[in-house]
N, C-alpha and C positions, 0 to 999 in steps of 0.2 A: 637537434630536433628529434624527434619520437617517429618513430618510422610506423610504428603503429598510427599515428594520425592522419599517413597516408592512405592509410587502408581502413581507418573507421570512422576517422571524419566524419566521413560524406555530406561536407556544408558546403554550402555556396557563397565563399567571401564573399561580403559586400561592405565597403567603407561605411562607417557610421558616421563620417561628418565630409562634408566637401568642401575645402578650401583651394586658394589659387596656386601652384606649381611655385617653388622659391625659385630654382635655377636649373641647368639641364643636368646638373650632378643627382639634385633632387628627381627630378624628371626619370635618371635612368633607374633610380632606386623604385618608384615606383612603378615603371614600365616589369621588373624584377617582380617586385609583389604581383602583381596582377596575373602574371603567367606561371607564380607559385612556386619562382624559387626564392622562395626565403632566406637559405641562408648568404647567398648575396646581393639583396635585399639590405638585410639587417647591417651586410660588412657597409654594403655603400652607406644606408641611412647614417651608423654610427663616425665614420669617417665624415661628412659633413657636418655631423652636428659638435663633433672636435673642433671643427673651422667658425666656429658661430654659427654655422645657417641651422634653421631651425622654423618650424612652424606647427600650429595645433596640430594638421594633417598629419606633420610627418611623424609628430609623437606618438599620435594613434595608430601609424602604420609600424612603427618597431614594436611598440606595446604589441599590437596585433600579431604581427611575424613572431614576435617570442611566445605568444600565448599560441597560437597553432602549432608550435614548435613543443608544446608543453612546457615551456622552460618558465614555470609561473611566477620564480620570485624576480628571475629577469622582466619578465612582463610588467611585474609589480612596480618597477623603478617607473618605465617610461609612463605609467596608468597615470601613475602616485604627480607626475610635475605637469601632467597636461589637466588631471583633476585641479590641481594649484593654480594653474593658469585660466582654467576655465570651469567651472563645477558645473556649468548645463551642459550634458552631450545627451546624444541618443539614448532612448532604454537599455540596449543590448550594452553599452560601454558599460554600467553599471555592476549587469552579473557578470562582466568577465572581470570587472577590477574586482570585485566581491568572491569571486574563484580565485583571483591572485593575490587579495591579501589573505583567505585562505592557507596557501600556502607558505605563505611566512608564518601562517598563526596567531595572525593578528585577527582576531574572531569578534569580536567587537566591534571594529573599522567595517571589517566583511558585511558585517549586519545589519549597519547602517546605509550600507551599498544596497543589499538586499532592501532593504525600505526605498529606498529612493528609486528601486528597480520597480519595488510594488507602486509605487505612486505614479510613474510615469508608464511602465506594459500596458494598464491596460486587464487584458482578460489572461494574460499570460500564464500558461499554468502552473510554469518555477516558482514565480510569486504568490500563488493560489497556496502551491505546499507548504513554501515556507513561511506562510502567514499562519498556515492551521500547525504548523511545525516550531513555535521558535525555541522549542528545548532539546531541538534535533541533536544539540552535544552532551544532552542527558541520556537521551535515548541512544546514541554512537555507546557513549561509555559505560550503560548497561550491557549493552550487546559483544562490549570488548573480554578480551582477557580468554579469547576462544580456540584460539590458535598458535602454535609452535611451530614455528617459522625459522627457515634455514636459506642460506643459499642452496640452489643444486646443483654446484659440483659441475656446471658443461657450461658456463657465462662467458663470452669473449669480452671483446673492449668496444663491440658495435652493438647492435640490438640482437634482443636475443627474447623472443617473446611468442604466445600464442598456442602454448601443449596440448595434447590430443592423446590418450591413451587409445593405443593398438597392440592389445594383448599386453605380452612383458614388456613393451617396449612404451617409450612414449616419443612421439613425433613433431616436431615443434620449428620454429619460424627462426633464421636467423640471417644476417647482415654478413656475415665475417667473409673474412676473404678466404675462397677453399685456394687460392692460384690459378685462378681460370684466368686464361691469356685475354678472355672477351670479356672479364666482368665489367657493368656496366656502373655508372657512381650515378645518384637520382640528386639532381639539384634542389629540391626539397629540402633533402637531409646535411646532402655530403658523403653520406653512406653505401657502398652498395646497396643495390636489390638483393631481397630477401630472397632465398629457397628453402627449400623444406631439409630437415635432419633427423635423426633420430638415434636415440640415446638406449639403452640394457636398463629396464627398471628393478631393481631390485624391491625383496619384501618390506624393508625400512621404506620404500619410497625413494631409496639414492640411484642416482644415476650415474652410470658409466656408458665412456666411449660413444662420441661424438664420430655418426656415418652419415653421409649426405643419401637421403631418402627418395626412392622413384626416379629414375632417370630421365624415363620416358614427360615424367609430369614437373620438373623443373626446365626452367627455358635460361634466358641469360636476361628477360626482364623478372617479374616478382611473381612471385607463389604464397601464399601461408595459408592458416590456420585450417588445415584439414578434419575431416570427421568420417571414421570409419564405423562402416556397418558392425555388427556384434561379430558377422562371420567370417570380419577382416579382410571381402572378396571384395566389395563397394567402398572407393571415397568419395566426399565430395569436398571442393576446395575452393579457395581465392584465387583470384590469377586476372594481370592486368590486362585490359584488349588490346592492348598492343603490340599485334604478332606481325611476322612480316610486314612492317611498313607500315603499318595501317592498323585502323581502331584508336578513335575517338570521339568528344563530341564536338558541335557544332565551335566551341571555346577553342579549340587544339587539346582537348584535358583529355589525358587515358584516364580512362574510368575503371571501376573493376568488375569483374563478373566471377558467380560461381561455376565451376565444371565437376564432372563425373567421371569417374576413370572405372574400368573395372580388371581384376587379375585373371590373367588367363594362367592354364594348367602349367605354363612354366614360367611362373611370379612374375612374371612381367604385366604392368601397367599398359592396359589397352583403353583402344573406345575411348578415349579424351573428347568429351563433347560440353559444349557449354548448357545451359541451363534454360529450357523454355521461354524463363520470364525474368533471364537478363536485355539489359538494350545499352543501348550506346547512346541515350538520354540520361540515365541515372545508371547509380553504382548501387551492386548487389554483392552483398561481403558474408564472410563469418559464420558459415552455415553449424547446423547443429541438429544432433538426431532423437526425436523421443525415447523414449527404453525399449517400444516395440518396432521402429522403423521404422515407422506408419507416417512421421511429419516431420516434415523438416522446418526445423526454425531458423531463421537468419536476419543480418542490418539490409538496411536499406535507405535511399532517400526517393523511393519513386511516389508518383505522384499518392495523395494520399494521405502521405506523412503530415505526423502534426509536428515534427519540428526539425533539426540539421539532420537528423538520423533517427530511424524508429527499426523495431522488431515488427516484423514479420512471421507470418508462419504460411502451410503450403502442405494440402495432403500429399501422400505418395501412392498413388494407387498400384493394384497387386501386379498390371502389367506392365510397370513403370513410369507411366505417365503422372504428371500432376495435375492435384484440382486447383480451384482459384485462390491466389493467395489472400491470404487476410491479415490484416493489422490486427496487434495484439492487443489496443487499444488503450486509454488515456488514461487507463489505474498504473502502466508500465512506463508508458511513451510519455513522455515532454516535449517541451520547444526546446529542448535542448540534444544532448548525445546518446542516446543508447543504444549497444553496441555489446560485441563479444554473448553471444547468449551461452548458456551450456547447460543441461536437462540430466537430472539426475536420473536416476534409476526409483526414486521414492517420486518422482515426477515433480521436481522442486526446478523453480528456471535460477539461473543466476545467471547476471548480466552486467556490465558497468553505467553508469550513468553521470553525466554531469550536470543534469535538471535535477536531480533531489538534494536535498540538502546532505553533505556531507563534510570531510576533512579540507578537502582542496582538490580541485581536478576530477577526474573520475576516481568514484568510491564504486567499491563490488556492493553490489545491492541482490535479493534472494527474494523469492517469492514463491507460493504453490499453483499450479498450472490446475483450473478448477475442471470438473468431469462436464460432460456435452450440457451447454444452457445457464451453469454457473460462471461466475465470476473471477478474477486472480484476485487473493490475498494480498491485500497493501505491502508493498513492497518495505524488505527490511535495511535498512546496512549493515552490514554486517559487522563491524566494528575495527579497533585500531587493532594492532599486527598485519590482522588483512589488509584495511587501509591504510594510508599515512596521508601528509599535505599534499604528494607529488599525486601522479596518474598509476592508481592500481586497478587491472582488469584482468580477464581473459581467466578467471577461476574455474579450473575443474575438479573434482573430487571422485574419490570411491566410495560410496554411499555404504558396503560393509566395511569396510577397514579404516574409514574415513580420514584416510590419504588423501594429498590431493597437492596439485603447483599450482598458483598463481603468475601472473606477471609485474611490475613494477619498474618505475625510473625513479624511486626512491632514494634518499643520502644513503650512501655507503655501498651501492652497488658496483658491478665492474665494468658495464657499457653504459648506455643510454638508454635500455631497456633491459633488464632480467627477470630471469625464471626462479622464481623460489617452490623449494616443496615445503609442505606442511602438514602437520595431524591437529584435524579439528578434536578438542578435549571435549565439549559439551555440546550438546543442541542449540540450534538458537529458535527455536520455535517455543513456547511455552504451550504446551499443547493438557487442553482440557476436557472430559465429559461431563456432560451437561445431564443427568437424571433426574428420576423420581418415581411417584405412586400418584395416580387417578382417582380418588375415592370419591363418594357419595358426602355431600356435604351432612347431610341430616342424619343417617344410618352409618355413615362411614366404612360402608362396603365397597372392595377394589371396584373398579370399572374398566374390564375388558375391551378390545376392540374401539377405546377411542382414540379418533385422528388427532394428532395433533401436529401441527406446522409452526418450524420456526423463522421467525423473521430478526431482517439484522433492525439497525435503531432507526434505516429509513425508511422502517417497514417494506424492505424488500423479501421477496419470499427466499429463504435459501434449502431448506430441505424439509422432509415431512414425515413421520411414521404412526405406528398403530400401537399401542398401549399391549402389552399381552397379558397372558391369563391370570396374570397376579396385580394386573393394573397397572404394572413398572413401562416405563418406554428411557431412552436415552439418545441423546446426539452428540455422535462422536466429531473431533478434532473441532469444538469451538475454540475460536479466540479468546486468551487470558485478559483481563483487563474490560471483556468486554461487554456494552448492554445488550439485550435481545429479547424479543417477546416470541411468547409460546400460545399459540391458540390452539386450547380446546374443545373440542364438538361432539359429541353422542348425540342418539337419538333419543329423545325425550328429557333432555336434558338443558340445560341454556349454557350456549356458548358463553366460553370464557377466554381473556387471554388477561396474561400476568407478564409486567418487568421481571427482568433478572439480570442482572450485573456480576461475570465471571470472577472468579476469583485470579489475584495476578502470579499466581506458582501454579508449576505442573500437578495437576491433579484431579479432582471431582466437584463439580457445584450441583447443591441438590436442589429442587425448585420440585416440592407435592403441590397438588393442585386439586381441590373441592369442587366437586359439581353440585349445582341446588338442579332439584327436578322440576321443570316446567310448571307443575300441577302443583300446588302444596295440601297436605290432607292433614284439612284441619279438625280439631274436637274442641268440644266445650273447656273451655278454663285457659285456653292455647291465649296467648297474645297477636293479637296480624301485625307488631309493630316488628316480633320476630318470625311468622310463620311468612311474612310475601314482603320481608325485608324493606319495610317500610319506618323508613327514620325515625326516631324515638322527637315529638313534636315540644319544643325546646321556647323559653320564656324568659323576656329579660328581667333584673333586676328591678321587682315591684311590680309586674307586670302582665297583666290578663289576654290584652290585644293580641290577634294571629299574625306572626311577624310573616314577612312576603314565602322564607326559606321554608317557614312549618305551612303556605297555603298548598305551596308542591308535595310535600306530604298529604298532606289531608285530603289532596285532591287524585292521591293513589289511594286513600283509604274508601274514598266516595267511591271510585272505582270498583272496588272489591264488596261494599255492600248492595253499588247496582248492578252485580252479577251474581248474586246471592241472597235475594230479594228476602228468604226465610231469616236471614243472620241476623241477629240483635249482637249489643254489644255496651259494656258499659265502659265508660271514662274513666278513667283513676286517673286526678294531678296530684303532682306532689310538688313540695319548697325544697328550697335550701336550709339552713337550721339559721339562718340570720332574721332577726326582731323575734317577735313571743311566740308563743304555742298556737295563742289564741290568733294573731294576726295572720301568724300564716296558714293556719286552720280554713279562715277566710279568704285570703289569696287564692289557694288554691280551689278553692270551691268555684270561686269568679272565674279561675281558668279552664276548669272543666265543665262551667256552663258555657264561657266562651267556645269554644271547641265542639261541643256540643248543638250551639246556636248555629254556627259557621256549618257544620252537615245539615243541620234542617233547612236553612236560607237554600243549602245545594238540592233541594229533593227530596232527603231523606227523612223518610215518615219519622215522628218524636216519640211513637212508642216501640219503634226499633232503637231509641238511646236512653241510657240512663247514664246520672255521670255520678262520681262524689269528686270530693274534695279527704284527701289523707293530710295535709300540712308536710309537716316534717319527722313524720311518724314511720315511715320508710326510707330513710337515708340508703343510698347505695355505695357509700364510703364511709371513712372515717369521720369528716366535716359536720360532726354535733356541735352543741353551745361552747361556743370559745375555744375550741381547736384551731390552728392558724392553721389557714388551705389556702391554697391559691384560686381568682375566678372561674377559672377550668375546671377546677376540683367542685368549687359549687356549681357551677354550671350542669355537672351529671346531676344533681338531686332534681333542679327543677324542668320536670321534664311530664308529660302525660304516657299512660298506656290506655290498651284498647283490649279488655277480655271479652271472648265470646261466652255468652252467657245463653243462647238459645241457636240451632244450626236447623 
């Protein structure tokens, strides 16, 4: 079993089917599960079902015991005959067999699990992602090929997981046996409890020499995943309640909680106090520190949570105390596990998760931590080397050198849990600016000083600036691939906003943008169909009558003559070049009285109109006698204009 799942879990078993008890062999196998030691659990379930005893329940309970265990392709076996035996069970059985054939790699079967998870959840938000998600192994294997990946050189044969850079050294979580006459074995695992170590990091990133870490803050139950302040004088850590005797919840379950240690003038670990807003209701795990110190993030399952485990965060204020914590909320969090946070220095979060879709088990997934009132960037995966099928977490990096170890129970490790180091090759961000120029739609002069705001595709607002003295503005770090609209506003001007769709490589997308002036300043010979952007009034084939689309036009043109009472204006229709000279001489004569007619019926006095009729004597393309156009191409010739003729 994953010793890590003791301490990131943080779910609250519960059977997904209830059947009746086979016999008291079975009875004690599950008496074992329930109080959460698995792995004699699983010896009793499988030693029975050697004998023939066997039932749906107990399938579901080895399946289960090995999937908490992470052990997924084991899981996969007992999922895989109780699915055979019964294909209706609870929603939850679906995405765990779905995460277990995962990790066979059988991705297809997975997928079909994930469907039948989506039909039966409900509002569930695993199934929300990977319904908008189904090319999630497009997307893995774009993001792959990022990382070089090693073992690090300090792996035992038990777990060995959870690193922390503390200056050269790095401090990290492990099982082994140091020879302590009191170690304690956790029935969970099988495995000792974890205490902390730490290892020489060299500039490669390799580690030497394996020394067991803080004396004062390892006990003879468990400890891990520490995080130390930049000036290496502050931890803060994991650690079971279970000290002297006592600490737990109402179940008999130790839980976990974070503590604080701080160094005194002769390196010694003092002040070991636990954490405000741990309890001995829920578990508080995994802490983790911004780049300036100011917040701590960490797992949790306290009330709150939208699913087995969520992130959290928590100011630190300057006298030590914290503010309220807050959930990082449901662009990160699923109903599922996430866990392990770790905060770069570029303020990038990386964390594991087993709600999004990935490889199998938890996948390290990345995101950007947004500034006060914005939002987190959809979370990325980061791809295979860093992932694989089994459970890979607890990612930290050096955002200059961009070193960094991860963890894994991956094929070809040496315990149940290892530390691998690694140097990330490329970014995984595809990172964009978004530019351009302001100008005057009519004059084409820059336009200074205008705002503009851009919003994502739900039109939400995400940030805003001012055009400067050349009319240029830009918005740094948009997303590649992505739509967004840009509004903008001057004064005396008419709001505008324009799509734009990023481009999918690192680089520039340019999006100018024209303003028309509120006012248009019109002269004699000018057309209104282009000075007040009034659609050019459009006619079917053979056709005089005002179709409904040209009365919305014409009923902006009324508009602009009853605010202009002095404006006369004459009509020009024109044809297409199809039938004679003479016919459509005619035609258009009938459509520019019709048009004509349709403004006086509206108000407008008849010696502020005059109309003609041009036929096909003004073609606006190619589309003469016997040219092959298509009806779009005739469609521009038969069209009316509107010249001002007296202002």
């Amino acid at each position: 079993m994953k010793n890590k799942i003791i301490y990131l879990v943080l779910v609250t078993l519960t059977c997904l089917n209830s059947y009746s008890q086979g016999n008291k062999k079975e009875a004690k196998g599950d008496k074992e599960f329930d109080k959460y030691a698995y792995i004699d659990a699983i010896k009793t379930y499988e030693r029975i079902y050697e004998k023939g005893y066997k039932s749906p329940d107990m399938l579901l309970k080895i399946g289960n015991a090995y999937y908490f265990n992470a052990e997924l392709e084991k899981a996969n076996k007992w999922y895989s005959e109780l699915y055979a035996t019964n294909p209706e069970q609870e929603p939850e059985f679906y995405y765990r067999y779905s995460q277990s054939l995962r990790a066979s790699k059988e991705y297809d079967k997975a997928d079909s699990m994930m469907a039948k998870f989506n039909d039966k959840s409900g509002n569930d938000s695993r199934a929300k992602i990977f319904a908008s998600k189904k090319d999630y192994l497009a997307i893995i294997k774009k993001n792959s090929g990022r990382y070089k990946i090693e073992n690090a050189g300090i792996n035992s044969k038990y777990s060995d997981y959870g690193p922390t850079f503390m200056g050269t050294k790095v401090v990290f979580s492990s099982a082994r046996d140091t020879g302590n006459f009191s170690k304690k074995i956790h029935t969970w695992t099988g495995q000792y409890f974890t205490n902390l170590y730490s290892s020489d990091m060299g500039e490669d990133g390799s580690l030497t020499g394996v020394d067991k870490f803080g004396k004062k803050i390892n006990t003879k139950y468990h400890e891990d995943t520490p995080v130390f302040t930049k000036d290496g004088k502050t931890v803060f850590f994991t650690r079971n309640n279970y000290l002297d005797g006592r600490g737990y919840d109402a179940s008999k379950v130790t839980l976990l909680k974070i503590y604080k240690a701080t160094l005194d003038d002769e390196g010694k670990w003092t002040n070991i106090t636990p954490l405000p807003f741990n309890s001995d209701s829920y578990q508080v795990a995994h802490p983790a520190l911004s780049p300036d110190g100011k917040t701590l993030y960490f797992a949790s399952d306290m009330p709150g949570t939208h699913g087995q485990s969520d992130l959290f965060k928590v100011k630190i204020n300057e006298d030590g105390t914290f503010g309220n914590v807050e959930n990082l909320g449901n662009t990160i969090n699923t109903e599922g596990r996430e866990t392990f946070p770790f905060v770069t220095d570029e303020n990038e979060l990386y964390f594991a998760s087993d709600g999004q879709p990935g490889l199998g088990g938890l996948d390290i997934f990345v995101s950007k931590i947004p500034n006060e009132g914005g939002t987190f960037r959809e979370p990325l995966n980061v791809g295979e080397e860093a992932n694989s099928p089994k459970d890979d977490f607890a990612l930290i990096i050096n955002s200059k050198t961009k070193r960094g170890f991860l963890s894994s129970n991956r094929d070809g490790g040496e315990g149940n849990d290892d530390i691998y180091k690694f140097l990330e090759t490329k970014p995984i961000w595809c990172e964009q600016i978004l530019y351009g120029v302001i100008t005057d739609e009519d004059t084409k002069a820059v336009l200074p000083n205008t705002k503009l705001v851009l919003f994502d595709e739900k039109f939400n607002k995400i940030k805003e600036t001012v055009s400067d003295a050349t009319g240029s503005y830009q918005f740094t770090e948009v997303e590649c691939g992505t739509k967004y609209y840009v509004n903008a506003s001057l004064e005396d001007y008419e709001t505008k906003e324009s799509a734009v769709i990023i481009g999918t490589t690192s680089g520039k997308t340019e999006l100018n943008i024209e303003l028309k002036t509120k006012t248009c300043r019109a002269k004699v010979g000018d057309d209104l169909a282009n000075c007040f952007k009034i659609n050019i009034i459009y006619f079917d084939l053979d056709k005089w009558n005002i179709r409904p689309d040209a009365a919305v036009d014409l009923a902006k043109l009324q508009d602009v003559l009853e605010q202009n009472p002095s404006m006369k204006i004459n009509i020009r229709s024109h044809t297409d070049s199809r039938a004679s000279d003479s016919y459509n001489k005619k035609l258009s004569e009938r459509r520019a009285k019709s048009t004509k007619d349709w403004l006086i019926k509206q108000g407008i006095a008849a010696d502020r109109l005059t109309s003609e009729g041009l036929g096909e004597t003004e073609l606006v393309n190619k589309c003469s006698n016997d040219v092959p156009c298509t009806e779009a191409e005739h469609q521009l010739n038969r069209r009316s204009e509107f010249i001002i003729t007296s202002l």
